[in-house]
Structures are given as structure tokens and as C-alpha cells.
C-alpha positions as CSV (number, residue, x, y, z in Angstrom):
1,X,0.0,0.0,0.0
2,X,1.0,3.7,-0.7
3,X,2.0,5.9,2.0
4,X,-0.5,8.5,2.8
5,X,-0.5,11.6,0.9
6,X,1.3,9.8,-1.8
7,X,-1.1,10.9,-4.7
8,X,-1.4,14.4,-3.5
9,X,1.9,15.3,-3.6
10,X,2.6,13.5,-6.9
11,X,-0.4,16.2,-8.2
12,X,1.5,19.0,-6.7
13,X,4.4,18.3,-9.3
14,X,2.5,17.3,-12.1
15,X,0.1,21.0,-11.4
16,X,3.7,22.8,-10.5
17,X,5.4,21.4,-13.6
18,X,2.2,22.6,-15.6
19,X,2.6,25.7,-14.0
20,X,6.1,26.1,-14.7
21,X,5.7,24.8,-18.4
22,X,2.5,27.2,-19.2
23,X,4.6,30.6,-20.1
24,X,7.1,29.4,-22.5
25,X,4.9,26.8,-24.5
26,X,2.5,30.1,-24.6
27,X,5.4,32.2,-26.0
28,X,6.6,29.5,-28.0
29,X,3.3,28.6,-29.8
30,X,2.9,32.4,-30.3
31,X,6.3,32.3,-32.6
32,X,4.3,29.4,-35.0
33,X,1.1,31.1,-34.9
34,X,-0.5,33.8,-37.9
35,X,-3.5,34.7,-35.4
36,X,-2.0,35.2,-32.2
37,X,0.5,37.5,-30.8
38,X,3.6,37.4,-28.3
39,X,1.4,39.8,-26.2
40,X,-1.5,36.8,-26.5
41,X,0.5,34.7,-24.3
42,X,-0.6,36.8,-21.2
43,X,-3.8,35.2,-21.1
44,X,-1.8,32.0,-19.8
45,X,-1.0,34.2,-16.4
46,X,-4.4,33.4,-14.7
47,X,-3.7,29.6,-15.6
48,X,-0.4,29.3,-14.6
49,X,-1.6,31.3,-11.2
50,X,-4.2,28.7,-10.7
51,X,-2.0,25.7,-11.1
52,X,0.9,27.0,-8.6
53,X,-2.4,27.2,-6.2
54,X,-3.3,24.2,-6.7
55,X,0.4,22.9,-6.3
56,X,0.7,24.7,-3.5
57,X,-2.6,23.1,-1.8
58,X,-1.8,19.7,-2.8
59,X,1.8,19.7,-1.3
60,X,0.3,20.9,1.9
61,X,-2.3,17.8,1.8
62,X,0.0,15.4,1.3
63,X,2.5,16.9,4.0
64,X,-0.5,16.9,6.7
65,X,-1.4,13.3,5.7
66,X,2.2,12.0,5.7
67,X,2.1,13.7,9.4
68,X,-0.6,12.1,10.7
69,X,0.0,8.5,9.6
70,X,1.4,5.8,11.4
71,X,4.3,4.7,8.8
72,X,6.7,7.9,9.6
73,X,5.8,11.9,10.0
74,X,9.1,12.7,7.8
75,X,8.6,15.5,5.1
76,X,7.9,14.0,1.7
77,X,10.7,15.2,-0.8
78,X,7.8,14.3,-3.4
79,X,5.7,16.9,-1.6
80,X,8.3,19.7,-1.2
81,X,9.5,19.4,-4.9
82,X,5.9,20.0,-5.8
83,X,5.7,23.1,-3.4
84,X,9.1,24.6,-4.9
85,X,7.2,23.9,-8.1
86,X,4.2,26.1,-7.0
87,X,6.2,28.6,-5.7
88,X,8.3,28.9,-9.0
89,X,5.0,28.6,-10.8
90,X,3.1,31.5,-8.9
91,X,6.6,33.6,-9.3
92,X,6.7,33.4,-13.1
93,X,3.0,34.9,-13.1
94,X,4.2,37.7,-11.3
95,X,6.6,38.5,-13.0
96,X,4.8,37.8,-16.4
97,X,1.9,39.9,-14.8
98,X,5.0,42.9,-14.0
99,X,6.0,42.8,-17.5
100,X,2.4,43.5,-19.0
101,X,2.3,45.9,-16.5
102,X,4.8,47.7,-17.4
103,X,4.1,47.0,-21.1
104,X,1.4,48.7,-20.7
105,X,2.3,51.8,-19.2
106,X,5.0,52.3,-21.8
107,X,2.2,51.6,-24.8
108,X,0.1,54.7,-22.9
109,X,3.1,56.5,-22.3
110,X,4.4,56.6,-25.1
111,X,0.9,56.9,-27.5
112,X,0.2,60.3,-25.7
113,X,3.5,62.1,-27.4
């Protein structure tokens, strides 16, 4: 039988991997594409928010359940590589979110002179 928490934290890399992964296929698929732009790939911020969440929230679940059982109440490295994951994840919408930002303001700036 699989320890406790074992599914959980094997989510929170697979969703912190996603999240990780989201940006540059985005940017990349924008390089191939006659429809989209490079400033398209922003929509993917929400998404990759959502899935360093969710990382976040199942690394935390499967930490709690390893704590609680009976077969050892060690940290999971399974569970902590999907909360660095998360944490990378939720960083790289920041900063994607930041660079629109700032897009932005230069676009506005610059269309009023």
C-alpha cells in the first residue's frame, strides 16, 4: 500500500510542472502562430496562477497526511518538490503579470506624445 498523501503530492508536481511549463509553451506557440500575438500569451498568467495554487494546496495535503499517519511523519521530498514547483509557478505569473504591467504603461506613455 502507498503511504499517505502519496497521490497528492505527486499532483502538486504534475500541477507545478504545468505551471512552470505554461509561459514558455504560450510564448513559444505564439512564434508558429498567424493569429496570435507574443502579447497573447498573457492570457496564460491566470492559468499558470491557478495551477501554482493548486500545487501549493496539494503539497500541503500530502504533508499533513504524511504527518498524521502511522508509517513515519518525515517530510515528503515528493511533496516539497511540488511546493518549490508552485512557488516557482506563482513567481513566473508575477513577474509575467510585472512585464504587461509595465508593457502597458509604456504603450500609454508613449501613445500620448
Amino acid at each position: 500500500m502507498a503511504a499517505p498523501g502519496t497521490a497528492a503530492a505527486r499532483g502538486s508536481v504534475v500541477s507545478g510542472a504545468a505551471a512552470v511549463a505554461t509561459l514558455p509553451v504560450a510564448v513559444y506557440l505564439t512564434r508558429y502562430s498567424t493569429s496570435y500575438e507574443l502579447l497573447h500569451a498573457g492570457f496564460a498568467i491566470p492559468l499558470i496562477a491557478a495551477l501554482g495554487v493548486l500545487a501549493l494546496v496539494l503539497a500541503r495535503r500530502a504533508e499533513r497526511r504524511s504527518a498524521v499517519s502511522l508509517t513515519g511523519g518525515g517530510r515528503d521530498g515528493v511533496a516539497t518538490a511540488g511546493r518549490i514547483l508552485g512557488v516557482l509557478g506563482l513567481c513566473i505569473a508575477a513577474s509575467a503579470l510585472v512585464a504587461l504591467g509595465v508593457y502597458g504603461l509604456l504603450e500609454y506613455v508613449g501613445s500620448r506624445g
